[in-house]
C-alpha positions as CSV (number, residue, x, y, z in Angstrom):
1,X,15.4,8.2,14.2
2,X,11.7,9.6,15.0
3,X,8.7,8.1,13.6
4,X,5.5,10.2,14.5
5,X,1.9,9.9,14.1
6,X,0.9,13.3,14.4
7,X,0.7,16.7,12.9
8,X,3.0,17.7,10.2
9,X,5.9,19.9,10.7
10,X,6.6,22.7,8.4
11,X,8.0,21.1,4.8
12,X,8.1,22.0,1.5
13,X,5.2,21.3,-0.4
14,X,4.4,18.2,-2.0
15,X,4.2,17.2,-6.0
16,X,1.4,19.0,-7.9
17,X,0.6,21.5,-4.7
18,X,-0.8,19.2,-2.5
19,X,-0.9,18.3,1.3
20,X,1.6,15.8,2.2
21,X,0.1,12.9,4.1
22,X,3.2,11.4,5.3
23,X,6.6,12.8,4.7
24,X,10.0,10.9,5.3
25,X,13.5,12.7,5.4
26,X,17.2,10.8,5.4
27,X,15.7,7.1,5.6
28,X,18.0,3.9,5.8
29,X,16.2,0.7,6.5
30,X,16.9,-3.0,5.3
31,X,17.3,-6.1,6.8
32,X,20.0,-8.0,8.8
33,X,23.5,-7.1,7.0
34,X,21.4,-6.3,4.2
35,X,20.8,-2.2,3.9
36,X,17.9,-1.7,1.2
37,X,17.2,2.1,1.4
38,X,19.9,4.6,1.5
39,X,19.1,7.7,3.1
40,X,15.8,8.4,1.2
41,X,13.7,11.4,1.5
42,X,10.6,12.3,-0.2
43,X,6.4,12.8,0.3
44,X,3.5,10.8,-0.3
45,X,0.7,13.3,-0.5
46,X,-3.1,13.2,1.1
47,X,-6.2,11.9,-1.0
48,X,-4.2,10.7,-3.7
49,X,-2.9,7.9,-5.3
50,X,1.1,7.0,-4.8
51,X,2.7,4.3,-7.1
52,X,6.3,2.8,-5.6
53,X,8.1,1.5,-9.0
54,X,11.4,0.2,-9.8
55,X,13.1,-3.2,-10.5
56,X,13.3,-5.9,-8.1
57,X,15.4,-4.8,-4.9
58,X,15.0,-1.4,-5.5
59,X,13.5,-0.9,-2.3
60,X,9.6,-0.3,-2.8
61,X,8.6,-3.2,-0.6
62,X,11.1,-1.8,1.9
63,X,9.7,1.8,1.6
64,X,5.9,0.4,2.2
65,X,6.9,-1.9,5.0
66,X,8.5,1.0,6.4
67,X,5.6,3.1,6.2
68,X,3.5,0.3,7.0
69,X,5.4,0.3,10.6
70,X,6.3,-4.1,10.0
71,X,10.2,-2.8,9.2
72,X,11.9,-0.7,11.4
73,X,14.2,1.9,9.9
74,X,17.7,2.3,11.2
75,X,17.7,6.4,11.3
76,X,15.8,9.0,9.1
77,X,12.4,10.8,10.3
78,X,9.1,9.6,9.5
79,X,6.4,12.1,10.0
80,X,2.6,11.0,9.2
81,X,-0.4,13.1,9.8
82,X,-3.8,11.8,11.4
83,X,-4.3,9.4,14.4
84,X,-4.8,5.8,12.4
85,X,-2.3,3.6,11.3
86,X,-2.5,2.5,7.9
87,X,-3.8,-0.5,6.7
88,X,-1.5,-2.8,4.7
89,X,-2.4,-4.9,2.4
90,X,0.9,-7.7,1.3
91,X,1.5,-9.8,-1.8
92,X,-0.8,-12.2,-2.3
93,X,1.8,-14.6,-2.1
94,X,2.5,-14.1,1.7
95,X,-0.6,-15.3,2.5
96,X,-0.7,-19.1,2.9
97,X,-3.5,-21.6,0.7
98,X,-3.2,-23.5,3.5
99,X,-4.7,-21.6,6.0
100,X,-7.9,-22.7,6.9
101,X,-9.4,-19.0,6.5
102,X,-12.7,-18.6,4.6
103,X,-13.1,-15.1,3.0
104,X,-15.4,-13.6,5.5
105,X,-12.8,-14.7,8.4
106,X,-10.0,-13.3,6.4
107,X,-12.0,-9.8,6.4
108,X,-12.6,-9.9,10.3
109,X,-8.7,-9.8,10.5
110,X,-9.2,-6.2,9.8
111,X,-10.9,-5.2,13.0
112,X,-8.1,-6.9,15.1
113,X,-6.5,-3.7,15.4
114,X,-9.5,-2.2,17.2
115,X,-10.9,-4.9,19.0
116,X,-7.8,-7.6,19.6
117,X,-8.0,-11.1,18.2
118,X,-9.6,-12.6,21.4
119,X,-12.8,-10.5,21.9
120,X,-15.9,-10.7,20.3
121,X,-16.8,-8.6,17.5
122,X,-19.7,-6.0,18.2
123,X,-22.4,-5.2,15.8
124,X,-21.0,-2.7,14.6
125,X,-17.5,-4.8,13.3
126,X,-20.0,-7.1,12.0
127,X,-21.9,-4.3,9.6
128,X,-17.7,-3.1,8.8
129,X,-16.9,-6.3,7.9
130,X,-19.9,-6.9,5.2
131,X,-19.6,-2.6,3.9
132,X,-16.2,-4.4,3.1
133,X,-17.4,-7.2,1.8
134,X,-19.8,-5.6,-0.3
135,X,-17.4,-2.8,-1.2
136,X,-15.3,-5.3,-2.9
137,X,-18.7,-7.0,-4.3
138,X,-17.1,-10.4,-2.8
139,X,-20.2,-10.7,-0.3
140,X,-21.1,-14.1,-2.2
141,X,-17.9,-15.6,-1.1
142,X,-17.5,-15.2,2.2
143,X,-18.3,-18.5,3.5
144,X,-15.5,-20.3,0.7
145,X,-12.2,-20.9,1.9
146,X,-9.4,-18.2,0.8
147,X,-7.1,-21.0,-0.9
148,X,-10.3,-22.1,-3.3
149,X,-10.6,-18.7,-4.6
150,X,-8.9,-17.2,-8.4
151,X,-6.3,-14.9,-7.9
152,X,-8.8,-11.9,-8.1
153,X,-11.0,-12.9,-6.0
154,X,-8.3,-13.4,-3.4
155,X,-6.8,-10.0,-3.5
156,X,-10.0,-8.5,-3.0
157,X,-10.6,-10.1,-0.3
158,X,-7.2,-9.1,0.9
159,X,-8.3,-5.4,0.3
160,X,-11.3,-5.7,2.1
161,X,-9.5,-6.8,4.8
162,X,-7.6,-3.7,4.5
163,X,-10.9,-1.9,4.3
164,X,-12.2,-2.9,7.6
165,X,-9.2,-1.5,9.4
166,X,-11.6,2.1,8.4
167,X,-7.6,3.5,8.2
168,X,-7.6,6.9,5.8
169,X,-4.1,5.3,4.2
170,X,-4.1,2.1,2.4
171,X,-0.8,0.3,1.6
172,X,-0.8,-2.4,-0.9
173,X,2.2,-4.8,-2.3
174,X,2.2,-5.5,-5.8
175,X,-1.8,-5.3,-5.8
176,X,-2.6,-6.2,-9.3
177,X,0.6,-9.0,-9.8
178,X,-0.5,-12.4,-11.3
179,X,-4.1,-11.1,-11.7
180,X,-5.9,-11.2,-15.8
181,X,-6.5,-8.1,-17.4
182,X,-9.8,-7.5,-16.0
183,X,-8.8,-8.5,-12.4
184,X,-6.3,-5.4,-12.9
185,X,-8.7,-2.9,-14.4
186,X,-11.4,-3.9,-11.6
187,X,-8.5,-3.7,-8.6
188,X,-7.3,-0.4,-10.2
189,X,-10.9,1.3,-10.5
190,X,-11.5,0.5,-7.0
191,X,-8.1,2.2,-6.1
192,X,-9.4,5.2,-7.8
193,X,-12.9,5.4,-5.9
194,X,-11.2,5.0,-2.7
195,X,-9.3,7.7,-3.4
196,X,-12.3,9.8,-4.6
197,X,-14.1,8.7,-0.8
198,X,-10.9,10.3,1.0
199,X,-8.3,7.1,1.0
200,X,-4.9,7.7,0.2
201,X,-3.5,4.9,-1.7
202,X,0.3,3.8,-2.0
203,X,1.0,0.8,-4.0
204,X,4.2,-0.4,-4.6
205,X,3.9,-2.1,-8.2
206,X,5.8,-3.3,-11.4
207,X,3.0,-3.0,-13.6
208,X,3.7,0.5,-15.6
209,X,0.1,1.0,-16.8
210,X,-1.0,1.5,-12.8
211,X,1.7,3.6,-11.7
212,X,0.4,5.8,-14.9
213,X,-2.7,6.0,-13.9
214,X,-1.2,7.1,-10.3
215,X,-1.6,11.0,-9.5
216,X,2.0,10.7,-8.7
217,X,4.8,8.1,-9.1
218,X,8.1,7.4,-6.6
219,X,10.8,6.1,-8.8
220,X,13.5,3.7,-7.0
221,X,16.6,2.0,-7.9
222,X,19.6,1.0,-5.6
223,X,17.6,1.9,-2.9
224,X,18.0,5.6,-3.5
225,X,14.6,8.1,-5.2
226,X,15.6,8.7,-8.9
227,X,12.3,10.5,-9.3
228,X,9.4,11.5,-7.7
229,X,6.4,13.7,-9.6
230,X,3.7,13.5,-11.6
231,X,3.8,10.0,-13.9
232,X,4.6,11.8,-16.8
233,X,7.6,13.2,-15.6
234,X,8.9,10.7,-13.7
235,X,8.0,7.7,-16.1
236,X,10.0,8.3,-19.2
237,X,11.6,6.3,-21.7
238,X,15.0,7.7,-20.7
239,X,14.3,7.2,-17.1
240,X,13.7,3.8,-17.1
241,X,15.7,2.6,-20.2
242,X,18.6,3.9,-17.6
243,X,17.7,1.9,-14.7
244,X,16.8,-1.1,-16.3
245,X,20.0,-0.9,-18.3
246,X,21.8,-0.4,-14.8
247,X,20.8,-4.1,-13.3
């Protein structure tokens, strides 16, 4: 099993002609006497964005932590070009009310990476932190605690947090879950101006009207790809009447 941050070997090219960011071949990973994926293999391609869809315990929250680096796979290659890790962004629901966090603490999180969770942040983490902040037009809330905040308002904070890690690939968990109509349409236009400033964006999601609007969509089931392409090819009624019918 080799997982490398570096220069992309040779491969074949990725959906619609583009650059692969990251590419994965013969993946297994899972849990404890639980095996999730099943020797997977597939791309997730540069400056665009990547929906992970499928029923519950298909595997896309297995396939992000993966590529996330918090799960270790069991064998497979995981190649990943530029010198960053990603930034990861979980389900809202991972994240305690209880923790006495207010919003702009929460946000700081995100330059832990760089600068450890002991030290001091410089100036320059400081200005980071409020571009984020600002980014996510959340500035007026950084002094309220995490747990007194709406559901949108939380995961954009979580996203900012993300932000502030300054990673060129942004992972998110179920993003737009649990959120109103217009917390999903304001999360998912964001998505789609980071991707226009040179993010890539995967999101592992159930919600079928964001992994449309995805340039290209990963379809799992039993752990295994059962598509991978543009949305429109990969999203059919056929397609997913079948593995729906399946569970």
């Amino acid at each position: 099993m080799k997982i490398m941050f570096n220069k992309l070997r040779t491969s074949p090219p990725p959906p619609a002609d583009r650059i692969a960011s990251l590419c994965f071949s013969g993946l297994c990973a899972g849990y404890p006497g639980r095996p999730v994926l099943h020797q997977i293999s597939g791309e997730i391609p540069e400056l665009a964005a990547t929906a992970l869809v499928g029923p519950n315990g298909s595997g896309k929250s297995t396939l992000l932590g993966v590529v996330a680096g918090v799960i270790k796979p069991t064998s497979g290659d995981l190649v990943r070009a530029g010198d960053r890790p990603p930034a990861f962004v979980p389900q809202r629901a991972a994240v305690g009310d209880a923790l006495p966090l207010t919003v702009r603490q929460t946000v700081e999180m995100g330059r832990w990476g760089d600068r450890g969770p002991w030290r001091r942040l410089t100036a320059r983490d400081h200005a980071t932190v409020d571009a984020a902040l600002d980014r996510l037009g959340i500035g007026d809330l950084a002094p309220r605690q995490l747990g007194e905040l709406s559901g949108g308002q939380r995961q954009r904070a979580l996203i900012a947090q993300g932000l502030a890690q300054e990673s060129d690939l942004l992972l998110l968990d179920e993003p737009t879950t649990g959120l109103d109509p217009e917390a999903r349409d304001r999360i998912g236009e964001l998505l789609t101006e980071l991707v226009a400033d040179g993010v890539t964006v995967v999101q592992a999601t159930h919600d079928l009207a964001a992994a449309r609007a995805a340039d290209v969509c990963l379809l799992l089931q039993d752990g295994r790809i059962a598509g991978q392409g543009h949305p429109d090819e990969v999203l059919t009624a056929s397609s997913l009447t079948r593995i729906w019918q399946a569970l």
